[in-house]
C-alpha positions in Angstrom: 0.0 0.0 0.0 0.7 3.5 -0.4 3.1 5.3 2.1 0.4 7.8 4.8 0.7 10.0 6.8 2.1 13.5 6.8 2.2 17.2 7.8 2.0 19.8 5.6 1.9 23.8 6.1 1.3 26.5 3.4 -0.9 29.6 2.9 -4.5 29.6 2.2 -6.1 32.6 0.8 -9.7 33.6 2.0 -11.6 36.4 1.9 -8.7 38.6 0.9 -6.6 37.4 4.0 -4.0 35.1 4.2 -5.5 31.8 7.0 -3.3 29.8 8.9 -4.0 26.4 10.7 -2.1 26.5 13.6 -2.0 23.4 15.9 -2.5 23.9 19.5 -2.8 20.7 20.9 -2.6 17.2 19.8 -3.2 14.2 22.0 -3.3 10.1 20.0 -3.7 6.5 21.2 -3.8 3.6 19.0 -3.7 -0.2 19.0 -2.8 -3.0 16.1 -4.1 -6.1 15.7 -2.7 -9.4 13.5 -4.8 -7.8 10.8 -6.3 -4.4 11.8 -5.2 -1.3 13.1 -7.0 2.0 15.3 -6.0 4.8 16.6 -8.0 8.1 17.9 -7.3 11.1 19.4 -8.2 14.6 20.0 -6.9 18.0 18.9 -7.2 22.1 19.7 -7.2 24.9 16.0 -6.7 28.0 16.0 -7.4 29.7 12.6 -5.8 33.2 12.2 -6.5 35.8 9.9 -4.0 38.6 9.3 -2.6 37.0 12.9 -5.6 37.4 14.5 -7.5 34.1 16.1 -10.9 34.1 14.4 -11.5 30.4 14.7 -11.2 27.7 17.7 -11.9 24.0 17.3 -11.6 21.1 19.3 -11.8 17.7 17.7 -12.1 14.2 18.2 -11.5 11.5 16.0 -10.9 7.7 14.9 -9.3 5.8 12.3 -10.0 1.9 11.7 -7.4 0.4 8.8 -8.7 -3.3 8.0 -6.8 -5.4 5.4 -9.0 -7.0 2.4 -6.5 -9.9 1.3 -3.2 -9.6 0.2 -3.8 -6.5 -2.2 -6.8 -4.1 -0.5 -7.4 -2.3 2.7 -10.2 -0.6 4.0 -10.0 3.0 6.0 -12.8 4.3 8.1 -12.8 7.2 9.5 -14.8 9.4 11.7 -14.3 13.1 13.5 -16.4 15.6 15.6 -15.4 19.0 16.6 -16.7 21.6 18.4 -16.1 25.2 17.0 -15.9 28.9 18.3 -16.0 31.4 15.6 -14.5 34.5 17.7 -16.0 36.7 14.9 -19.8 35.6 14.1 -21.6 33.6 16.9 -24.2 32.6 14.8 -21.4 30.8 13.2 -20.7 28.3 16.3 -22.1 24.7 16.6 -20.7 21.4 16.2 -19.8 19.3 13.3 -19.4 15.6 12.6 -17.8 13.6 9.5 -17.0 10.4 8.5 -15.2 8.7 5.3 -14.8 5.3 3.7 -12.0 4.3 1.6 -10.9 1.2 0.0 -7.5 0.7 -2.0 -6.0 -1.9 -3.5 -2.7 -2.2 -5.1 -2.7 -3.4 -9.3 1.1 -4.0 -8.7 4.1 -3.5 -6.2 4.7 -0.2 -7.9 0.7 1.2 -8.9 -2.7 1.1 -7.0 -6.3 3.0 -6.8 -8.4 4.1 -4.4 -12.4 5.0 -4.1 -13.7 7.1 -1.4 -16.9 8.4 0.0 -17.6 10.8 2.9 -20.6 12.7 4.5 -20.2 15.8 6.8 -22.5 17.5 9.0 -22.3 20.9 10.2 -25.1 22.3 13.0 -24.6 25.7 13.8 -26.6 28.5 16.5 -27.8 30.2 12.8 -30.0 27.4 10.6 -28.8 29.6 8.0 -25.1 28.4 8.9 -25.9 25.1 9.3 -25.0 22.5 6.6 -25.2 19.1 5.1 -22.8 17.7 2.7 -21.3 14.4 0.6 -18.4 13.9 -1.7 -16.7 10.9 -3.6 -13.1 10.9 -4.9 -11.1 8.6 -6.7 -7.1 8.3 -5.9 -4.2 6.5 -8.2 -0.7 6.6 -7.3 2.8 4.9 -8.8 6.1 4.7 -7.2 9.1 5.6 -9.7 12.4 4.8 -8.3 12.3 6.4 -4.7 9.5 8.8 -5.4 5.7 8.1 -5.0 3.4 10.5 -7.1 0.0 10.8 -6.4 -3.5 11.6 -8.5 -7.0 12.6 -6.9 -10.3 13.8 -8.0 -13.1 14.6 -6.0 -16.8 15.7 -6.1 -19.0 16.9 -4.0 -22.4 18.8 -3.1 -23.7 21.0 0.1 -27.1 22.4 1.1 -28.1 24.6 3.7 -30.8 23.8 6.2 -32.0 27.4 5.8 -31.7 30.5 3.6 -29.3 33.3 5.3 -31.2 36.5 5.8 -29.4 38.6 3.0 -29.6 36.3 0.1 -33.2 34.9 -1.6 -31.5 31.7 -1.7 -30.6 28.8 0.2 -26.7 27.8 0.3 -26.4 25.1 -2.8 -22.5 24.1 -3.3 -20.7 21.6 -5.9 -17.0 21.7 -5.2 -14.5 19.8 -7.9 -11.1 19.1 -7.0 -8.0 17.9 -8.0 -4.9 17.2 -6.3 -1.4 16.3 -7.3 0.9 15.3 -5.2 4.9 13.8 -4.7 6.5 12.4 -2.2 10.2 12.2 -2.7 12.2 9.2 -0.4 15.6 9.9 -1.9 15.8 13.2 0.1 14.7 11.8 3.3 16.7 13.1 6.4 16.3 11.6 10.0 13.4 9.6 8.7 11.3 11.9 6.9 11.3 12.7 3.7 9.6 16.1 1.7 6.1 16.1 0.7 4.5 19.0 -2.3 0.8 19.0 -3.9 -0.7 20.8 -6.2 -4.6 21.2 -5.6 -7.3 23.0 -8.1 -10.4 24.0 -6.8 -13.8 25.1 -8.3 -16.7 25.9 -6.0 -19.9 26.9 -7.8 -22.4 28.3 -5.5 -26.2 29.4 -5.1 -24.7 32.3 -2.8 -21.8 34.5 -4.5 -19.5 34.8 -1.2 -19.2 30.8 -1.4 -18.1 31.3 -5.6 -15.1 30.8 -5.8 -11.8 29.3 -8.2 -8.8 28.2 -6.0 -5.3 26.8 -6.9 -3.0 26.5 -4.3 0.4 24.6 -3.0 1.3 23.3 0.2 4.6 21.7 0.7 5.4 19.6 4.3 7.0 16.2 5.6 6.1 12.5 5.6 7.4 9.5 7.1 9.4 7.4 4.6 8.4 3.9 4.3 
């Protein structure tokens, strides 16, 4: 299977301001079976906006990896968080998501992936307060010491209720596509560079939600 697991950092632009993700806590447990694997754990966001917090989250989550044979494994996955948006209050709530994946390797060196997720979001404002499902597919090779990566993704998202300034309801279909590399032959102390390319196109009911992203984001994985 495909080498997992990284940290990446890089801007994000929204709104005209440049968002950061910053980590404030980050607590794990885990156990591994003959054949299956868990591990959970909770984490504290900040999100910052021209460095000021606008954004805290904490979150809980769970992973379950469970082999399918030789060549396939199945992933599930499912998070809840708790958010304060220091700017809008209407804007707090809870949300909840879970995700399905299931890969399986053609050949030592190539392999696919399908995946399929829901997410939840209920916030003070109905208005706020969203519903949402995507699907992806995910291919990857390994050439020499490097591993490059392919993904698509589609998805929709409807709000429970219209916001007070617009006629409409929220109605979102997001495409994405990411590409990504992962080079081993540079790996010092164990970890080796990560980079990704992703495109973005949000079409949405409500102009403020419009938009046409492209962005990269370079960080570290462990090497496998």
């Amino acid at each position: 299977m495909r080498p997992a697991g990284s940290f990446c950092f890089g801007g994000k632009p929204d709104a005209g301001l440049l968002v950061a993700v910053l980590s404030r806590g980050c607590r794990g447990a885990g156990f591994r079976g003959r054949r299956s694997a868990a591990a959970g754990g909770d984490r504290r966001d900040r999100r910052a906006g021209g460095q000021k917090p606008f954004v805290r989250s904490v979150r809980l989550g769970a992973t379950l990896t469970q082999p399918l044979g030789t060549r396939s494994q199945l992933r599930l996955s499912a998070n809840a968080a708790r958010i304060d948006n220091r700017m809008n209050d209407l804007q707090d709530g809870k949300s909840y998501s879970g995700q399905a994946s299931l890969e399986r390797a053609l050949s030592p060196a190539t392999g696919v992936g399908l995946s399929l997720g829901a997410d939840r979001m209920s916030a003070r404002d109905s208005g706020y307060s969203t519903t949402g499902w995507r699907v992806g597919a995910l291919a990857w090779r390994e050439m020499g010491r490097a591993t490059f990566t392919a993904q698509a993704e589609f998805g929709r998202l409807r709000a429970d209720e219209r916001l007070s300034l617009f006629p409409d309801k929220r109605s979102d279909s997001l495409t994405r596509i990411t590409l990504g590399a992962t080079f081993r032959q540079l790996t010092v102390g164990g970890f080796a560079p990560v980079t990704r390319l992703v495109i973005e196109r949000n079409k949405s009911s409500i102009e403020f939600y419009d938009y046409k992203r492209v962005r990269t984001e370079f960080g570290i994985a462990r090497a496998f």
